[in-house]
C-alpha positions as CSV (number, residue, x, y, z in Angstrom):
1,X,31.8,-2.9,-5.1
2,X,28.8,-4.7,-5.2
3,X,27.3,-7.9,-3.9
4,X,26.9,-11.0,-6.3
5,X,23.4,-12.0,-7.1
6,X,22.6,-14.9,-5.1
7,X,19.5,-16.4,-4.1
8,X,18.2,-15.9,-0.3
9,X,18.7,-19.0,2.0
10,X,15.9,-21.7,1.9
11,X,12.6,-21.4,3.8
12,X,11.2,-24.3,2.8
13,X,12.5,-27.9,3.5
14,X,10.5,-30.4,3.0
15,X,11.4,-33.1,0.5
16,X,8.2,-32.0,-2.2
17,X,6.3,-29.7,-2.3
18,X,3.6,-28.7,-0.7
19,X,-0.2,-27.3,-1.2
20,X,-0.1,-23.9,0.3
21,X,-0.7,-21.5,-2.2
22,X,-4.5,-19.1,-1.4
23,X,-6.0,-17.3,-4.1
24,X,-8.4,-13.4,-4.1
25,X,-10.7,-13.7,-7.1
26,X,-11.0,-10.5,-8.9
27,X,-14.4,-9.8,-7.9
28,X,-14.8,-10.8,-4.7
29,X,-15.9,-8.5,-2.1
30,X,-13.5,-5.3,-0.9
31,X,-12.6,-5.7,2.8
32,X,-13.0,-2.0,2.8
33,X,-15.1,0.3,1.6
34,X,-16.4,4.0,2.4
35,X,-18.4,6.6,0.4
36,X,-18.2,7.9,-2.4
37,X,-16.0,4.8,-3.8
38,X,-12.5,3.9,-2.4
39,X,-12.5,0.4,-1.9
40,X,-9.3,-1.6,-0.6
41,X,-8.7,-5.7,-1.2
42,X,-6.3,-7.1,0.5
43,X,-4.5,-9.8,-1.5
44,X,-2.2,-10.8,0.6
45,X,-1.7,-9.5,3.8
46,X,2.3,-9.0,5.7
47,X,0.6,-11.6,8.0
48,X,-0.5,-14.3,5.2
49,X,3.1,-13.9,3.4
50,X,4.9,-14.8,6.7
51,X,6.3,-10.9,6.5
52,X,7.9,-11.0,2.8
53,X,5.4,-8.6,1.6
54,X,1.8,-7.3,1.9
55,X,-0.1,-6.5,-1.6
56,X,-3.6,-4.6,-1.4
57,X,-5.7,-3.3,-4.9
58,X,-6.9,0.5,-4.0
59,X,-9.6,1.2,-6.1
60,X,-10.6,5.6,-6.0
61,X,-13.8,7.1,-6.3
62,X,-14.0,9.9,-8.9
63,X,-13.2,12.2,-5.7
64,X,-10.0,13.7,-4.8
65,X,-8.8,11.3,-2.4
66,X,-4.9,10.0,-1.0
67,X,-2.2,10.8,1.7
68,X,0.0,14.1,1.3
69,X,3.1,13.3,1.0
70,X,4.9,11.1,3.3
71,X,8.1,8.6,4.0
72,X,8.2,4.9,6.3
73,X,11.5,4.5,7.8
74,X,10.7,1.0,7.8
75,X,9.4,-0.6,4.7
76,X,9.2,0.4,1.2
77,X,6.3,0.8,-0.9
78,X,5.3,0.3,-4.2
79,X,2.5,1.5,-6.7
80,X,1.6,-0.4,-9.7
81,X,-1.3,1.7,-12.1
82,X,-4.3,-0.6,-12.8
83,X,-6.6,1.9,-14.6
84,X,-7.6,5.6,-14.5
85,X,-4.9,8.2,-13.6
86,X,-3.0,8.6,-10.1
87,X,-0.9,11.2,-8.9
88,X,2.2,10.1,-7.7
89,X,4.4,12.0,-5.7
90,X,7.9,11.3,-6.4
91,X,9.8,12.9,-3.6
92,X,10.0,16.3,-5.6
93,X,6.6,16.8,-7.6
94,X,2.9,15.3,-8.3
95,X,3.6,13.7,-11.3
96,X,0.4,11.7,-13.3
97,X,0.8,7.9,-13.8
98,X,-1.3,5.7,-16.0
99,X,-2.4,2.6,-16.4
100,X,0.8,0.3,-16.7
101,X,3.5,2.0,-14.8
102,X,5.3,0.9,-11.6
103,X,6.7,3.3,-9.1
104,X,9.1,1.9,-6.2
105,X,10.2,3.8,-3.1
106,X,12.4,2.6,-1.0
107,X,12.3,3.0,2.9
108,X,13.0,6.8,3.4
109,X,11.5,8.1,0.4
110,X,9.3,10.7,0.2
111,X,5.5,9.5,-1.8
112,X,2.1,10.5,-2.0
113,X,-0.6,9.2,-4.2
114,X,-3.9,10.6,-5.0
115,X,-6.9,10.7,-7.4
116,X,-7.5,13.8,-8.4
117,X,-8.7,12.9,-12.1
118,X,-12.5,13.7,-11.2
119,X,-12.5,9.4,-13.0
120,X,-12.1,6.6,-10.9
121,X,-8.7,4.7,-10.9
122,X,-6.8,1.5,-9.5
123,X,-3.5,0.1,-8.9
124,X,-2.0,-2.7,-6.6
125,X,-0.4,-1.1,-3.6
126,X,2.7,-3.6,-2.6
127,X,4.4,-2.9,0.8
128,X,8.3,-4.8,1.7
129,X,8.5,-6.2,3.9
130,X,4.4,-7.0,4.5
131,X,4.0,-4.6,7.6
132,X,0.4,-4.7,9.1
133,X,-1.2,-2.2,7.3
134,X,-4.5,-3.2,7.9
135,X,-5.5,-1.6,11.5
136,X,-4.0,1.7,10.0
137,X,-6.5,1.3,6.4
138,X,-9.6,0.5,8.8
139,X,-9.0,3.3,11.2
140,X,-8.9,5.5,7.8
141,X,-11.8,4.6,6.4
142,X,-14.1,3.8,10.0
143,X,-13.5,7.2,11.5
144,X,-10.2,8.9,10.2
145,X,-7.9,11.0,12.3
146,X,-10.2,13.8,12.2
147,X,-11.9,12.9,16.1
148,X,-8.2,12.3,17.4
149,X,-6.1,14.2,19.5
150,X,-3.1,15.5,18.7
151,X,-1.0,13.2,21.0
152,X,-3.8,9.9,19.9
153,X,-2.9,11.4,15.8
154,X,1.0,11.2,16.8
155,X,1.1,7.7,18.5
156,X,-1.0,6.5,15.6
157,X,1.2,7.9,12.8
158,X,4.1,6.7,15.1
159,X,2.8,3.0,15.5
160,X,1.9,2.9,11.9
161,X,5.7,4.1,10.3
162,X,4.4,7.4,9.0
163,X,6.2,10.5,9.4
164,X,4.6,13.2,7.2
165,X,6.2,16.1,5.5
């Protein structure tokens, strides 16, 4: 038996409205970027959505680039194709997405994504609920997990819900 639709309870209060709505222009500047071309925006950040959700635009150099796959126990992620063409993994195989489609997996399931087009590509990159991503994208990027030990790589995965496969 299922649950009836219903909307959440109320967050809001007041008696009107209120002006509280922030904006990312298209083109303004990444907060990250590294050589030869990944770039992430964060356009709205777990933190600046009070937890509902964080949403970040991944844009890939023409360079094989993305995490093997992967689950969160945690939060759910989801991919939505800008341009180019990602490899999604789906839980059971790479499969190529294109511009226009929408992947969603839920906490527990098994993803990757990667660029492996030898083109660039984007999409938006939408975790629930908004997690803090952020320190785990800047480590990537500054200095990766390559100068870590294997305990520092564990508590790092472990502090940042990823449990690889």
């Amino acid at each position: 038996m299922s649950l009836p639709e219903t909307y959440p309870d109320p967050v809001f209060h007041g008696a009107e409205g209120e002006r509280s709505a922030f904006l990312r222009a298209y083109d303004d500047a990444p907060d990250l970027g590294a050589a030869p071309g990944n770039t992430v925006h964060y356009l709205a950040t777990g933190k600046e959505t009070d937890g509902a959700f964080g949403l970040y635009r991944w844009t890939f150099g023409p360079h094989v680039s993305g995490p093997d796959p992967h689950f969160h126990r945690t939060i759910g992620e989801s991919f939505y194709v800008l341009s180019g063409e990602i490899l999604i993994h789906d839980g059971e195989d790479w499969k190529p997405r294109t511009a226009g489609d929408f992947v969603h997996v839920p906490p527990g399931g098994i993803h990757g994504f990667r660029n492996s087009s030898g083109e660039p590509a984007s999409m938006l990159l939408m975790f629930t609920p908004g997690a803090p991503r952020e320190e785990y994208f800047e480590t990537l990027f500054a200095q990766g997990t390559a100068t870590m030990t294997d305990e520092e790589k564990a508590a790092f995965y472990l502090r940042h819900d990823n449990y690889w496969l």
